[in-house]
C-alpha positions in Angstrom: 65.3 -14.4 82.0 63.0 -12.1 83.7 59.2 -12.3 85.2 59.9 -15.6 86.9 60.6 -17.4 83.5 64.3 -19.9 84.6 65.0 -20.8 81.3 68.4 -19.8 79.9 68.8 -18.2 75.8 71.0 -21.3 75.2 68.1 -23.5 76.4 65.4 -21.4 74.6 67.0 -21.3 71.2 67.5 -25.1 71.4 63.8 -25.5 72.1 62.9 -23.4 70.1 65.0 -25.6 67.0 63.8 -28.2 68.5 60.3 -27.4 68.5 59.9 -25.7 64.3 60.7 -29.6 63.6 58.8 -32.0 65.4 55.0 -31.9 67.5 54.9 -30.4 70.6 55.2 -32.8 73.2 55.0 -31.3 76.7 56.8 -34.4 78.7 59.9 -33.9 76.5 60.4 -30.2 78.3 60.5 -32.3 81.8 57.1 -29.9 83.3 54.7 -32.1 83.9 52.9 -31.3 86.9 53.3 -34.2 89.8 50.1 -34.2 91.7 50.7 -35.1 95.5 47.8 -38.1 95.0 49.0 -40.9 92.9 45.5 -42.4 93.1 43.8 -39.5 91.5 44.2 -38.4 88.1 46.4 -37.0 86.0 47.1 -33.1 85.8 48.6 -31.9 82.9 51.9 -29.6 82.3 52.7 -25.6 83.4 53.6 -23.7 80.3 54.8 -21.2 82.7 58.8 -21.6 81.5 59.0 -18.9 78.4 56.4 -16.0 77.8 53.7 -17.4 75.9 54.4 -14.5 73.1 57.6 -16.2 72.3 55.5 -19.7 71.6 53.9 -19.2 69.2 55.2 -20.4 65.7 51.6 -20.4 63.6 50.2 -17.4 61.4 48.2 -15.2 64.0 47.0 -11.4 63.2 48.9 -9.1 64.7 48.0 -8.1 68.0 46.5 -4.4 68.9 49.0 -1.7 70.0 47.7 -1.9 73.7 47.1 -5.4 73.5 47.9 -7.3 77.1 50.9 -9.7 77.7 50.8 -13.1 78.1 52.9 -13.6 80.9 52.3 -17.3 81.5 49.8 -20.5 81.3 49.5 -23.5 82.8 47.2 -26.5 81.6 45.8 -29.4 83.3 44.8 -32.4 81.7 41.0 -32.5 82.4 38.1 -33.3 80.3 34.8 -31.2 80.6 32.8 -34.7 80.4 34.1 -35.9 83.8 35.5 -33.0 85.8 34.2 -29.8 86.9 36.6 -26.9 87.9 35.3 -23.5 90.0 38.2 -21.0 90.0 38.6 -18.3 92.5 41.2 -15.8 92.1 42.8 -14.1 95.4 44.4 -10.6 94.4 45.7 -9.9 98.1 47.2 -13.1 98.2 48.0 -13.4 94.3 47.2 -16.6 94.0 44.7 -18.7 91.9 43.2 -21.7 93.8 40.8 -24.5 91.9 38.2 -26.9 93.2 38.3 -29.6 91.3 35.7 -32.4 91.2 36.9 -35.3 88.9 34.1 -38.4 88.7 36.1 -41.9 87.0 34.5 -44.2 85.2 31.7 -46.6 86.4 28.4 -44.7 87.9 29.5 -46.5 91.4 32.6 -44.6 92.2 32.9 -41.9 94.4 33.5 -38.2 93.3 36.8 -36.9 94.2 37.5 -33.6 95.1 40.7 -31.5 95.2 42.0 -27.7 96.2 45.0 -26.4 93.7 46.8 -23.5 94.8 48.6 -21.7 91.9 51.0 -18.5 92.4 52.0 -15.6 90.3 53.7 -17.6 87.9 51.1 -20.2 87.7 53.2 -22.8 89.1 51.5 -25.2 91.6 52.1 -25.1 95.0 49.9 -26.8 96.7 47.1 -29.4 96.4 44.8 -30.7 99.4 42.2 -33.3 98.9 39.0 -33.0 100.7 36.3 -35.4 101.4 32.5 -34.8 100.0 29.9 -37.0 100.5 28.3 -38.2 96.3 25.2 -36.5 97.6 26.6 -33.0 97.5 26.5 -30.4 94.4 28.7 -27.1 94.7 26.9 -24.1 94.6 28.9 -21.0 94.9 32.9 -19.8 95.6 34.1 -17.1 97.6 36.8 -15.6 99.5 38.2 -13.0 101.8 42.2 -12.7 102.1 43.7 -15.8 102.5 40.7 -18.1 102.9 38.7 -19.6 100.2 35.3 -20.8 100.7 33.1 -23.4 98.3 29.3 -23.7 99.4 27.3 -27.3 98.5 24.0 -28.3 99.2 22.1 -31.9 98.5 19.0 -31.9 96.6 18.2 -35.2 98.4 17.6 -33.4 101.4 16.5 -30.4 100.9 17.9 -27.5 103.4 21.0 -29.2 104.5 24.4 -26.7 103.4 28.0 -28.0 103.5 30.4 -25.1 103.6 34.3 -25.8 102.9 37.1 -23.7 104.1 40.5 -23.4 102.3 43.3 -21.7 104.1 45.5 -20.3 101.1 47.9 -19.9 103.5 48.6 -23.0 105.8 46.7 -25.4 103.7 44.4 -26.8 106.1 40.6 -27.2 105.5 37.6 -27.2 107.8 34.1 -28.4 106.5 30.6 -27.6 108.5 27.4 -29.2 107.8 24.2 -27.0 108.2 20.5 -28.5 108.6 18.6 -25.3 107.7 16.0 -27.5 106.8 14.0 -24.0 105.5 16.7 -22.8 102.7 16.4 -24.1 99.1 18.3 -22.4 96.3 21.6 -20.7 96.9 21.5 -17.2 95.4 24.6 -15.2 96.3 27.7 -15.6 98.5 29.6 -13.4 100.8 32.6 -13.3 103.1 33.4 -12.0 106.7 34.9 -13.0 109.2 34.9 -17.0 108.9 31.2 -16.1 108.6 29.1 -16.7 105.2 26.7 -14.0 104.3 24.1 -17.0 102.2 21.4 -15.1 100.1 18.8 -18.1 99.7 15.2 -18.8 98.7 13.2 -20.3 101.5 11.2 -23.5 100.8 7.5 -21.7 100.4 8.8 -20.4 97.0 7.4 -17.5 97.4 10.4 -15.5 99.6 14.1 -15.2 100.2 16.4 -14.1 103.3 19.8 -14.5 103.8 21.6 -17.1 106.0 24.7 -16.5 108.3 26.8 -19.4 108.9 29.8 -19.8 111.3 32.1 -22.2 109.3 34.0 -22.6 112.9 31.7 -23.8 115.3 28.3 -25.0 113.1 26.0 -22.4 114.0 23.9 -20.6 111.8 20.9 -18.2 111.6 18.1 -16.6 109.5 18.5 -12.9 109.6 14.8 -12.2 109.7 15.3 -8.4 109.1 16.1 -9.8 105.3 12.8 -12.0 105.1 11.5 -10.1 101.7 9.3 -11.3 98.7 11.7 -13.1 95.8 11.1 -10.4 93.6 13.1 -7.8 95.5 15.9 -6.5 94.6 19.1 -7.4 97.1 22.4 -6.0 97.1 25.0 -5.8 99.6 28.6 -4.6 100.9 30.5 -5.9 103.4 33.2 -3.8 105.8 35.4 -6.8 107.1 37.1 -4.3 109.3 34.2 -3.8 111.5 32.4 -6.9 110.9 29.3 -5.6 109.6 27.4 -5.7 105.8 25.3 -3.2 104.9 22.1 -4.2 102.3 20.2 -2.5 100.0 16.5 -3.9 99.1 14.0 -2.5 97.4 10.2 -2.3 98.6 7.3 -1.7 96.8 3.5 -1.4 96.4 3.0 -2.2 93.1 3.0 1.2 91.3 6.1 3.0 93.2 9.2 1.2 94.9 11.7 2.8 97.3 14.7 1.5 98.7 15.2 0.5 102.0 19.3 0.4 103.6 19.9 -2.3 106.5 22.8 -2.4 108.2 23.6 -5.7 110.3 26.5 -7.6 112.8 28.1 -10.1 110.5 29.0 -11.6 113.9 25.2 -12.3 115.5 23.6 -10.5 112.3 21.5 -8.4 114.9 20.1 -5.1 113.3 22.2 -2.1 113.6 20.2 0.6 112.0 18.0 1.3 108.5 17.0 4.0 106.2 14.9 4.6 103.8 15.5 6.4 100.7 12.9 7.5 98.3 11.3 10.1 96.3 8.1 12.4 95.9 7.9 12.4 92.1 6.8 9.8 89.6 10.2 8.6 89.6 10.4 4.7 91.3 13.9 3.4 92.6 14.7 0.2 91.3 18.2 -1.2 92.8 21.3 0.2 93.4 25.0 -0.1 95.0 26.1 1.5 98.2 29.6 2.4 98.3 31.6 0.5 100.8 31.6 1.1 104.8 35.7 1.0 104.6 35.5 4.6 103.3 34.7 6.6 106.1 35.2 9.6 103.9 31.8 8.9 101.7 28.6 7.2 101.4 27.2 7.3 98.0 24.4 5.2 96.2 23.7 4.9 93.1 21.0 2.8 90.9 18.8 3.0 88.4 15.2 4.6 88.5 12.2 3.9 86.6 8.9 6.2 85.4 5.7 5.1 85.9 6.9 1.3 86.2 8.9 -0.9 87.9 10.3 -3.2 84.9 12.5 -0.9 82.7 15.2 1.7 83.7 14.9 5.1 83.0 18.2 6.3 84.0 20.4 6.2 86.7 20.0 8.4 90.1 22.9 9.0 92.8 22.9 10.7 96.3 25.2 11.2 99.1 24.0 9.8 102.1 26.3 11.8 104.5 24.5 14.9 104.0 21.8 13.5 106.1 22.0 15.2 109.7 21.9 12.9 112.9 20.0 15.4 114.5 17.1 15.2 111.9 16.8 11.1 110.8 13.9 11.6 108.8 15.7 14.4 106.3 16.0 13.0 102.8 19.2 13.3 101.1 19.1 15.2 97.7 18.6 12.7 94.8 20.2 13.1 91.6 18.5 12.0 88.6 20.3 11.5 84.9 18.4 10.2 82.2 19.7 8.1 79.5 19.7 10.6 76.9 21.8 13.2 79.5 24.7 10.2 78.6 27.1 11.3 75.5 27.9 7.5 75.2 24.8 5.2 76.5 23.4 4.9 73.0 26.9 4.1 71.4 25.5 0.6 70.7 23.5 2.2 67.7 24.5 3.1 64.2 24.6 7.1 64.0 21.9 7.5 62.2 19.3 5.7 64.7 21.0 7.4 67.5 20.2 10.9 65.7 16.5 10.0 65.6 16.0 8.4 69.0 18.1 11.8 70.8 16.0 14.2 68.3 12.8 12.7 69.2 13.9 13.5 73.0 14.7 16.5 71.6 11.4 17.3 70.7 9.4 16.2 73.3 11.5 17.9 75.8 10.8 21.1 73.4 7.5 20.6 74.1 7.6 20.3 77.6 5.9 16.9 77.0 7.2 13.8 79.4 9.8 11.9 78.2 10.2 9.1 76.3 10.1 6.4 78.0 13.4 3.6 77.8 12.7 -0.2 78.0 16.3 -1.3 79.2 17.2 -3.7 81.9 20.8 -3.0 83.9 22.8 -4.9 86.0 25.1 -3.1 88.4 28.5 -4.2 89.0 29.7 -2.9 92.9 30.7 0.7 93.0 34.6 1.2 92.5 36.8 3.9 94.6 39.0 6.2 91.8 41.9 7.7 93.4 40.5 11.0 93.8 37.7 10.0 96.2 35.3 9.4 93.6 33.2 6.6 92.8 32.9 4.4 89.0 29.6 2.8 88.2 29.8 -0.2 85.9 26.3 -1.4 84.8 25.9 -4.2 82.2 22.6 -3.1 79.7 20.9 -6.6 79.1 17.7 -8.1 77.1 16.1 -11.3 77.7 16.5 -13.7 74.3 14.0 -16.1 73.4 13.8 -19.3 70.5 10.4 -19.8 69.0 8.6 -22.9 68.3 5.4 -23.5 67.6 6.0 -26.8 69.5 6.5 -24.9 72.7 9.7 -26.9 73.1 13.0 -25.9 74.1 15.4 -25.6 71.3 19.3 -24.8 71.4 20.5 -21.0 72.0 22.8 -20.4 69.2 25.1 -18.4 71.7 28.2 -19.5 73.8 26.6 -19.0 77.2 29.2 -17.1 79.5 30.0 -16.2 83.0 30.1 -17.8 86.6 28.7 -15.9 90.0 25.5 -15.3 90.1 23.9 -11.9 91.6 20.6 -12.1 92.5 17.6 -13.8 93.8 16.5 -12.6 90.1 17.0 -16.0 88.7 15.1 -17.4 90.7 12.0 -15.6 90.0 12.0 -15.2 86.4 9.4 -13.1 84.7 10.7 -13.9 81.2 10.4 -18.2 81.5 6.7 -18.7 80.1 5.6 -21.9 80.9 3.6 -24.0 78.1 4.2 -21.0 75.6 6.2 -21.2 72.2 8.5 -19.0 73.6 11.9 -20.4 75.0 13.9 -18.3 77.5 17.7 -18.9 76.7 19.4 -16.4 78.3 20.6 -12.8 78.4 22.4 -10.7 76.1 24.7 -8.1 77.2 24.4 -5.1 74.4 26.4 -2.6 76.1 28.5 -1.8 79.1 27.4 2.0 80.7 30.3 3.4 82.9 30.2 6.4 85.0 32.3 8.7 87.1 30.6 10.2 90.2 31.9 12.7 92.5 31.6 11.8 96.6 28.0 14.2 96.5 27.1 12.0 93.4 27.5 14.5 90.4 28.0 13.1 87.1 31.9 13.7 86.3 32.1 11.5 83.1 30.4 8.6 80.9 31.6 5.7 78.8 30.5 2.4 77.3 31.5 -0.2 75.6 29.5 -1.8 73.3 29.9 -6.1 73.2 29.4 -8.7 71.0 26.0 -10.4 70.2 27.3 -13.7 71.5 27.9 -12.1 75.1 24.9 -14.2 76.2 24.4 -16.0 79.8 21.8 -18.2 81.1 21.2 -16.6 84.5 21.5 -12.9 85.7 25.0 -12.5 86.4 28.1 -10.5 85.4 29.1 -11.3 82.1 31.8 -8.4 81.8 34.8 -7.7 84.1 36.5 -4.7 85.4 40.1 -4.3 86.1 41.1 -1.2 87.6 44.5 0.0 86.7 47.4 1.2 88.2 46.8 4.6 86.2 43.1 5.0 87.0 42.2 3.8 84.0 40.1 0.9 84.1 40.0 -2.1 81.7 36.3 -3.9 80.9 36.9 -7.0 79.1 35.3 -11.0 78.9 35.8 -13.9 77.0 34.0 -15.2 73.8 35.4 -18.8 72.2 39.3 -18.3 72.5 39.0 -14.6 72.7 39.4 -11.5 75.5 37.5 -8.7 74.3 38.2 -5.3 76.1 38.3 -1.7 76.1 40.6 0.5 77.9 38.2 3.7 79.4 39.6 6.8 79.8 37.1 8.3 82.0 35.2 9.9 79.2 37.5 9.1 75.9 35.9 7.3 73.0 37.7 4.5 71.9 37.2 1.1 70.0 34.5 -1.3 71.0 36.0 -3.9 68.8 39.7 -4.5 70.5 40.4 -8.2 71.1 43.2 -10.7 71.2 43.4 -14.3 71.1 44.8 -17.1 73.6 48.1 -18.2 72.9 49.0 -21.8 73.1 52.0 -23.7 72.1 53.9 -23.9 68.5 51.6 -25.2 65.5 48.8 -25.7 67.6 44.8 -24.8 66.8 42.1 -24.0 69.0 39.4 -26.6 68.0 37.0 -25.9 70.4 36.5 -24.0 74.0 33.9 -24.5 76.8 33.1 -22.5 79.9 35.7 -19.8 78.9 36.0 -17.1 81.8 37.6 -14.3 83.1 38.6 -13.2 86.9 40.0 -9.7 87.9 43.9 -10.8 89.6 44.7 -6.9 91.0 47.9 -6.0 89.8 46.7 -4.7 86.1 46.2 -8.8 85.7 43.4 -11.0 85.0 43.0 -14.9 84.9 41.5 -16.4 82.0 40.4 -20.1 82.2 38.3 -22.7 80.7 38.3 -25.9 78.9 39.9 -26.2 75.4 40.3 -28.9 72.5 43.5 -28.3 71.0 44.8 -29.7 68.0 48.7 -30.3 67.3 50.1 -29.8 63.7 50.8 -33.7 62.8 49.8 -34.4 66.0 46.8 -35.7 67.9 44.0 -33.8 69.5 44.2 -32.8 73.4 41.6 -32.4 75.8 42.8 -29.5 78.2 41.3 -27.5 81.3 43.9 -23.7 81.1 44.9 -21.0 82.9 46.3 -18.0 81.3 47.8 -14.5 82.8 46.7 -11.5 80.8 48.6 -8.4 81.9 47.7 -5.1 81.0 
């Protein structure tokens, strides 16, 4: 059979006989997964033989028209209760690899720790254990081709880093131990080089920088051009190529921000050069994405600005920073400011008739030549995406902050699924919405609705989209909670995981379409999804995603199973 599946029709119509009249039992079909350490524990069995479509035997709506394959799923047999999985995908290499911590019973027994290397078929081919002292917790995942790095630090001693290299590709691993004594929380995680880009809070609690660590040789170094107040704003590209990131942080004074561009070595993190970029109107810039130093062909940013405030988004701004002339450094690029209500699909998340009144009151006032209304949303900004015809896609996530009330001032239970992994920011660690000793519980927040936007290279507006998500879509820090797949077609695919679910919208640059497309996780014959924890979603390149988390399943007739997945969605 085709797509990497070696079972022959003779041997798929006898299991599938086989398998209408008796439980599903995943040793009988002789693919149970043989870790290389007897003494760990066990892993469970790749479904990866047939294409999961063909599996499934129980009554199951019928799947939308444009609804993604299945193509294969592999499952480990893991408990949430005593192991912890971080999954990072690797499109350039297409593979998955898992770090796996796995504590046995008995408080006295070491952790154990283990890389999984999974290819395109979600077959295992490799596992590496690695040593990690009990004292250690693991922070953050990331990668660059072919080398996968996992970030720990020890609350015991506050300061000290342990950074883990996997080589995707040989299989060897390196660990480095880093006494920054000065670092605290770890906010963000970058790539270059066999250097780590470590966005951290310093111990005064009052700032943040960003660390670079050499995984090779040990040494490390704050970048004191980044020493800024936790409350900025920090994002960042990197151009592997030429070994340098460029970051974007915003400044302010309290009543107007402005944005200030850094570019540093990602070899000795020296300065290179800065910018700043800012406005004579009302208008405050809040954050925003730079597009990446690879293409030498454009240099756009775009973010959000506010009106007389720093809290709340107004609408989004762009501007080409090539049109600024060597000769003359201190020329300002032209700014381009859209406000919400410019957007045909920003306030999609409405009923019609609400969405009348709110664009007629704008309407009215804009009649009047009064000043606008001002919009009290918060937006996240995904990094920019290169379309094919040297154009740029903005993806920001609109979010709210969601609360319990008590008049005991205690924390309750948030009644949503929390979602997501990487966090983005220095944000949550500086969190205006947690009040201390008040009734009101933070819990999280709630993505209402996905803006996207098409930008020429000089930063005009082309197109806008959204797509409007479900009111469980709710995280407990700042971080992505949807994820963009850009297809082979130009489209692009916005999609995450609720219970056993991928929601997603295909967006056609500016085509409306349905907000309420979804499909469920397959599994085997006769089974039911009891229950699912930390359900996620990673982009895989190749129209593909990774879906993964931990699931109960129970078998018709059968007993329950306790399951960590994976699961290749192909669109």
């Amino acid at each position: 059979m085709t797509n990497g599946f070696c079972v022959s029709l003779a041997n798929y119509l006898w299991l599938t006989a086989y398998l209408r009249n008796s439980p599903f039992n995943y040793s009988r079909l002789g693919c149970v997964a043989k870790p290389a350490m007897k003494h760990f524990f066990a892993f469970g069995c790749c479904l990866c033989l047939l294409p999961l479509g063909l599996w499934a035997q129980r009554p199951l709506p019928p799947p939308p028209l444009d609804a993604p394959k299945q193509l294969a799923r592999t499952e480990l047999l893991l408990d949430p209760n005593t192991d912890e999985v971080q999954v990072q995908a690797l499109p350039a290499d297409t593979a998955v690899v898992l770090l796996i911590r796995h504590e046995g019973p008995g408080m006295a027994r070491k952790p154990q720790y283990v890389f999984q290397q999974y290819g395109a078929d979600l077959r295992l081919r490799r596992e590496v254990a690695v040593d990690i002292p009990p004292e250690y917790e693991v922070q953050r995942l990331c990668a660059e081709p072919g080398v996968v790095y996992a970030l720990f630090r020890t609350p015991a001693t506050p300061g000290r880093l342990l950074a883990v290299a996997y080589d995707a590709r040989g299989g060897q691993v390196r660990a480095q131990t880093f006494d920054t004594k000065l670092s605290r929380d770890v906010v963000s995680l970058k790539a270059m080089g066999g250097r780590l880009l470590v966005n951290v809070t310093l111990s005064d609690q009052l700032h943040q920088t960003v660390l670079l660590l050499n995984v090779a040789d040990g040494q490390f170094q704050f970048l004191s051009s980044l020493y800024e107040p936790l409350n900025t704003e920090l994002t960042s590209v990197a151009d592997r190529p030429a070994g340098r990131a460029e970051f974007v942080l915003s400044q302010s004074n309290g009543r107007k921000q402005r944005l200030l561009l850094k570019r540093l070595s990602a070899e000795h993190g020296q300065l290179l050069n800065s910018e700043l970029v800012q406005t004579e109107s009302e208008r405050s810039l809040l954050t925003a994405q730079l597009s990446s130093p690879e293409d030498t062909t454009a240099r756009l940013l775009a973010g959000t600005y506010g009106l007389r405030g720093l809290q709340y988004a107004q609408g989004l701004f762009a501007t080409d920073l090539t049109t600024r002339s060597a000769a003359t450094p201190d020329s300002r690029p032209a700014l381009r400011f859209y406000d919400f209500k410019r957007f045909r699909h920003f306030f999609d998340y409405l009923n019609p008739p609400h969405e009348a009144r709110l664009r007629g009151r704008a309407a009215r006032r804009e009649t009047r030549e009064a000043s606008p209304l001002h919009w009290h949303y918060h937006l996240l900004l995904h990094e920019l995406l290169r379309q094919p015809d040297g154009g740029y896609t903005l993806v920001a996530e609109v979010y709210t902050p969601q609360y319990n009330y008590s008049s005991y001032g205690g924390g309750m239970l948030s009644p949503y699924s929390v979602t997501g992994h990487n966090s983005l920011g220095a944000f949550n660690n500086f969190n205006p919405y947690t009040n201390y000793g008040s009734s009101r519980t933070f819990i999280g927040f709630r993505t209402t609705h996905v803006l996207v936007c098409g930008f020429d290279a000089k930063g005009n507006l082309l197109w806008d989209n959204a797509f409007v998500t479900q009111p469980g879509l709710v995280r407990s820090e700042l971080e992505a909670a949807v994820q963009p797949l850009p297809l082979a077609d130009g489209r692009l695919v916005l999609a995450y995981m609720l219970d056993n679910e991928v929601h997603y919208k295909r967006i056609s640059q500016g085509e409306a379409g349905p907000n309420d497309t979804k499909v469920e996780l397959l599994t085997g014959p006769t089974e039911k999804v009891l229950d699912v924890r930390q359900p996620d979603l990673f982009p895989w390149g190749d129209n593909k995603y990774i879906a993964s988390g931990f699931q109960k399943i129970k078998v018709e007739h059968g007993l329950e199973r306790q399951v960590f997945f994976l699961q290749v969605l192909h669109f």
